[in-house]
Every structure is written in C-alpha cells, then in structure tokens.
C-alpha positions in Angstrom: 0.0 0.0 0.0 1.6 3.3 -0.7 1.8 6.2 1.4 -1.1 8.2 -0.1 -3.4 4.9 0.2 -2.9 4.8 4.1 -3.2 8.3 4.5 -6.7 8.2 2.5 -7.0 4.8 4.9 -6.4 6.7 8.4 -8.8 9.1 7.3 -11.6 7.1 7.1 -10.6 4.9 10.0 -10.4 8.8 12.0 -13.6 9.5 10.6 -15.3 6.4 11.9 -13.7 7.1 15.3 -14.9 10.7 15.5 -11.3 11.8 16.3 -12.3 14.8 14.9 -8.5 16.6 16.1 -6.7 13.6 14.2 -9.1 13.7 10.8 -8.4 17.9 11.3 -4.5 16.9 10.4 -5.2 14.6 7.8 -7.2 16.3 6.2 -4.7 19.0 6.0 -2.1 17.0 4.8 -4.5 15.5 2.0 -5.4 18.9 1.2 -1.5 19.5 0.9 -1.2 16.9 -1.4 -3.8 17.2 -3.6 -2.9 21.0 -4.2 0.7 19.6 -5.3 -0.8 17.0 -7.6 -3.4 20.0 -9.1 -0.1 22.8 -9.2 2.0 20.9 -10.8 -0.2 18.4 -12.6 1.9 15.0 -11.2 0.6 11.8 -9.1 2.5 11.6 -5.9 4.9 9.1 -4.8 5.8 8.2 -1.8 9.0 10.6 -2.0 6.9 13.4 -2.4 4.3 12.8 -0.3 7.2 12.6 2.6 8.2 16.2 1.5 5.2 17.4 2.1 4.8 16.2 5.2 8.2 16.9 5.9 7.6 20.4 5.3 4.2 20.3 7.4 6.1 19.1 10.3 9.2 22.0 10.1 5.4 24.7 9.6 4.6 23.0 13.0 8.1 23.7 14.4 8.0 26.4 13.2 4.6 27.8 14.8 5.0 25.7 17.8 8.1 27.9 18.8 6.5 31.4 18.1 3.6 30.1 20.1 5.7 29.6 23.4 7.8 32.9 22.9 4.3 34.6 22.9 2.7 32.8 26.1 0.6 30.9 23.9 0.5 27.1 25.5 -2.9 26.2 24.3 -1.6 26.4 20.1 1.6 25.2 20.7 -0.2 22.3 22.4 -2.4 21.8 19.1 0.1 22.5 16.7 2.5 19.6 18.8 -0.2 17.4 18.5 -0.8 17.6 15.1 2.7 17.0 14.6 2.8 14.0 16.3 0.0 12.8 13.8 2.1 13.8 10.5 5.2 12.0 11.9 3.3 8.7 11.9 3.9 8.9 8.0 7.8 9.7 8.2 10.0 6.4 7.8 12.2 6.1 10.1 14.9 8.6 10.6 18.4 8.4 10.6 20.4 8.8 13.5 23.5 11.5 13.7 25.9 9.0 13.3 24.4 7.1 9.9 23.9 10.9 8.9 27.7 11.8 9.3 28.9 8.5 7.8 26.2 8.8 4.8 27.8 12.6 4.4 31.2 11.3 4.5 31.0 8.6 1.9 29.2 11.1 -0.3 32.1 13.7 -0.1 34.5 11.2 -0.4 32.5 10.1 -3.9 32.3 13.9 -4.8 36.2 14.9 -4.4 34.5 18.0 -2.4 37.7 19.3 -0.5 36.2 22.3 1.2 33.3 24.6 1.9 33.3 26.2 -1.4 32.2 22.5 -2.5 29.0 22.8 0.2 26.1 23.2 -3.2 27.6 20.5 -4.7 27.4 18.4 -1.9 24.1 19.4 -0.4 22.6 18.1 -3.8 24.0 14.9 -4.1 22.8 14.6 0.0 19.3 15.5 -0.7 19.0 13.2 -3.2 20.1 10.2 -1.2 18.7 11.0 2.2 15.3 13.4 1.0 12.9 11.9 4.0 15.2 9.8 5.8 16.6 13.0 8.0 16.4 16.3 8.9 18.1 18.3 6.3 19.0 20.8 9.2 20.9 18.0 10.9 22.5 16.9 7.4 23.3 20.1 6.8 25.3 20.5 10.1 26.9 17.7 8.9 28.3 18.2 5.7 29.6 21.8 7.0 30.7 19.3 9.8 32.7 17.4 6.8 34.2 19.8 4.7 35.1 21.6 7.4 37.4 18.8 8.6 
C-alpha cells in the first residue's frame, strides 16, 4: 500500500472514530497533497508525499516555537499534537551517526575538499537522504565534513 493509500485509509478509520483533532490533520495533509498534484499536474509518490509532510512538520516547528515565545501554550499544544499525527507517516529517521557517515561517503565520492564545494554536496545529499533525516541536521553535517 503506498503512502497516499494509508493516509486516505487513516482518514476514514479517523472518521469512523470521531477523532475529529486527528481527521483535522489529515485532512490537512491530503489537502496539501492534492494541491501539489493539481499545481504541478503530477501523481505523488511516496518521495513526495514525505516532503510534504516533511515540510508540514518544520510549519509545526515552526509555529509551535513562536507560540511559546508569545505565552501561547494552548496552540503550541495543538500545533504539537498535530505534529505528532504527520510523523506517523515519516520512515524512520536516521540517526546523527548514519547521517555523518552517509555525508562522509558522499564527499568522499564527490572529491568535495572544502566549503566552497557545500552546493555541490548538499545536492547529491538531498538526493540520497530526502525523508530519511532532517536536512537541518545533514546540513550540520556536511559543514561538519568539509570543514574537517
């Protein structure tokens, strides 16, 4: 079953429930998706459905922090929860060390000597790890690895 199948799956399954805060975030994640596939007329695959959640969860983050500077507990609260609900469809992440050794091989492949090489290598990185880990932690690490 692909990714987009058990989203549409947990939907219904929410629905049935009446977990009306979980079907909220679905929704909003199928509403995501089907304004990529309508944009930029594609189906989604698994890879891209990941991005987009991906980039839901960093919007979550995102809000969840300007929420707490502003004494706001009660929509940091829902936007955490609704995180936890579009993490479900993450795979599993890598850890730092996979990350650093997964960056190492792939400068080592590259030739990339120093930071002037960081584009280069950021490209080949987000190819090969695009869902498996945070890019802000990969990032780190190829700075990490051309630094050194």
């Amino acid at each position: 079953m692909s990714l987009k199948e058990q989203i549409t799956e947990d939907m219904k399954a929410a629905m049935r429930a009446k977990d009306t805060e979980r079907l909220g975030t679905i929704r909003l994640l199928t509403a995501a998706m089907k304004q990529k596939e309508v944009d930029e007329r594609v189906e989604l695959d698994d890879a891209m459905v990941v991005a987009i959640v991906d980039k839901l969860i960093k919007q979550r983050k995102d809000s969840i922090e300007a929420f707490t500077k502003a004494d706001r507990m009660d929509l940091a609260d829902k936007e955490s929860a609704e995180m936890k609900v579009l993490q479900a469809y993450l795979p599993t992440r890598l850890s730092a060390e996979e990350v650093a050794a997964e960056v190492r091989a792939i400068v080592a492949e590259l030739g990339a000597k120093g930071p002037g090489d960081m584009g280069k290598v950021m490209g080949a990185v987000k190819a090969r790890l695009a869902g498996k880990a945070d890019m802000g932690q990969v990032s780190a690490a190829v700075k990490a690895a051309l630094a050194g």
